[in-house]
N, C-alpha and C positions, 0 to 999 in steps of 0.2 A: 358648300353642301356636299354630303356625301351622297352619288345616288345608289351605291350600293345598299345602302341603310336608307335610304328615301324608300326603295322597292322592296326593300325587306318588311319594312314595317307598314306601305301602302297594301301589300299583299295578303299580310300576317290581320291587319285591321277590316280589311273589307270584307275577308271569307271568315271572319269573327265575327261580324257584323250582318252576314246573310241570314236572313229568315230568321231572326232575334224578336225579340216581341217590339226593339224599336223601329224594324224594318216592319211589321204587321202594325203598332199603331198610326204611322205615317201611312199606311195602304187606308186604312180605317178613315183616318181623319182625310185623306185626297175620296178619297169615294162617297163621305158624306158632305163634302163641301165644294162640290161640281167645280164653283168659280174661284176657288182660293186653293188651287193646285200648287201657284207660286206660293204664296203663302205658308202652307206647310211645306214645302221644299227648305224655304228658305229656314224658319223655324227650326226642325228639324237639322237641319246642319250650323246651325248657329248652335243648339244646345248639344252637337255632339263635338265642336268645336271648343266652345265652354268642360266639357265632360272631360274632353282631353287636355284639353290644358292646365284642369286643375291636377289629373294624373300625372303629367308632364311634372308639374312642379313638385308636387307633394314627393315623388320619386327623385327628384334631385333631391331635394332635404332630406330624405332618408337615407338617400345613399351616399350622402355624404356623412353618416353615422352608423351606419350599418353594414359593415363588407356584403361584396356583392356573393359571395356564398351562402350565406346565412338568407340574404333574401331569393336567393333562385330554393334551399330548401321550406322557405315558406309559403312561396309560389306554389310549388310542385305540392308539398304538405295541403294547401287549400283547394288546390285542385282537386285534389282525391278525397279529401274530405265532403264536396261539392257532391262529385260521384258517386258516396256511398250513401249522403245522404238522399240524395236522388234517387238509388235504386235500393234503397233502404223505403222512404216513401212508395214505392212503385206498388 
């Protein structure tokens, strides 16, 4: 394991992850369900586990078709798309 790339991508995922609407459904679901804190804990990272592994793999099979230029400009291309649509809506 590389930890350089362990702490890149632990860093990159968690401050992507703050204050998302899946970090506020898990506050939602822990606050109406007093005794089943573990419960949605565990949920909760079991489907963000599931979430990432289907990214994991779907991105191996694409990038093993796909140069990795073409997909960092469609990355970045959806990114700003995302943005404009956003503050096109606003």
């Amino acid at each position: 394991m590389d930890p350089k790339l362990f702490a890149t991508v632990f860093v990159t995922v968690l401050l992507a992850e703050m204050g998302d609407k899946t970090q506020l459904a898990a506050v939602l679901f822990s606050a109406e369900h007093k005794g089943g804190r573990w419960t949605v804990f565990l949920a909760a990272a079991a489907a963000l586990v599931a979430a990432t592994a289907a990214g994991v793999l779907v991105g191996n099979l694409v990038s093993s078709h796909v140069p990795e230029r073409a997909l960092r400009w469609a990355a970045g291309l959806g990114f700003f798309a995302v943005g404009a649509w956003t503050l096109y809506r606003a």
